[in-house]
N, C-alpha and C positions, 0 to 999 in steps of 0.2 A: 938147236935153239927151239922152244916150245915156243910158236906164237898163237896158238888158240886150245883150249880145255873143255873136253865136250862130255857131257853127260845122258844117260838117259835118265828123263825129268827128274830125276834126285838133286843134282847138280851136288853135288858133298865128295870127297874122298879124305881118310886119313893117311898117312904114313908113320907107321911107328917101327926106332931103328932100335940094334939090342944097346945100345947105350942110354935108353929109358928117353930121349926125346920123343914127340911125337907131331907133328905138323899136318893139322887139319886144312883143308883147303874146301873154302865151300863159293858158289856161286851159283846158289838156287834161286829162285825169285825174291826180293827183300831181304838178299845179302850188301854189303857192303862192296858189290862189283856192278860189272855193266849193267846187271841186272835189279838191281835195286827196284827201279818202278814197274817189273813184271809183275802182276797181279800172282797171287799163289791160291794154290789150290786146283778146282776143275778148268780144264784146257790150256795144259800143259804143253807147250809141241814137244813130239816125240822125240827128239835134241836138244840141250839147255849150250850154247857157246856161250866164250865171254872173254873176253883179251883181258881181263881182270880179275882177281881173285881177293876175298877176305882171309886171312889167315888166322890161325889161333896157332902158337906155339906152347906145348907143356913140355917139362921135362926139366932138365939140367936147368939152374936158374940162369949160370952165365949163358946159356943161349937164348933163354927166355930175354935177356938186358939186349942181346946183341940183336934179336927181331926187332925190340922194343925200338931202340937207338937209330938204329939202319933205315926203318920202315914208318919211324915217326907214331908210333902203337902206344895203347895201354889194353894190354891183353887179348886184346883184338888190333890186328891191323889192315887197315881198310883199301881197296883200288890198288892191289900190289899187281904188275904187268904180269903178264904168265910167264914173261920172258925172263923175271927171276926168281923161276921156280926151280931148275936146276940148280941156281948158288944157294938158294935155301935147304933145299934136299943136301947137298951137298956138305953145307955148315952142319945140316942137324944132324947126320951121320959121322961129323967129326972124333975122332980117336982123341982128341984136347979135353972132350966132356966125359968124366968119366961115368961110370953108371949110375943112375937112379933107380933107389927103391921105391917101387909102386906098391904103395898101402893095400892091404888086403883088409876089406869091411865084413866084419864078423858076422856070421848068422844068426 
């Protein structure tokens, strides 16, 4: 069980699985987690923690409805525990969603 997500001062990570999901998980300062009222920018502590997470879900839409649904979101979902970060991860790697094409923008 993840009970705390620690960064250095970025506070962000992606995960993207080969079934075209990808689950952004951010908790920088003036995210939608513990850290919301941390000032951004200069003086940053060298560790960003947060028993909290913003999430953004892309990919497969039915997993985008099932973040949406679960997590009470529209595109963004806000204050999600860390603690279900593993059912997340775990949903978004599901074999159920099949692949997504990621558009490629032309030069």
């Amino acid at each position: 069980m993840i009970n705390k997500i620690s960064s250095h001062r970025r506070g962000a990570v992606a995960y993207t699985f080969d079934n075209g999901n990808i689950v952004s998980i951010v908790f920088s300062p003036a995210s939608y987690s513990d850290n919301y009222d941390m000032p951004y920018g200069q003086g940053l502590p060298e560790m960003i923690n947060s028993t909290t997470v913003e999430i953004m879900p892309s990919g497969n839409k039915a997993f985008i409805r099932w973040m949406e649904k679960k997590y009470d979101g529209d595109l963004i979902c806000s204050y999600i525990p860390v603690s279900e970060i593993p059912t997340i991860l775990k949903r978004a790697d599901s074999k159920q969603y099949k692949p997504v094409e990621v558009s490629k923008e032309s030069n």
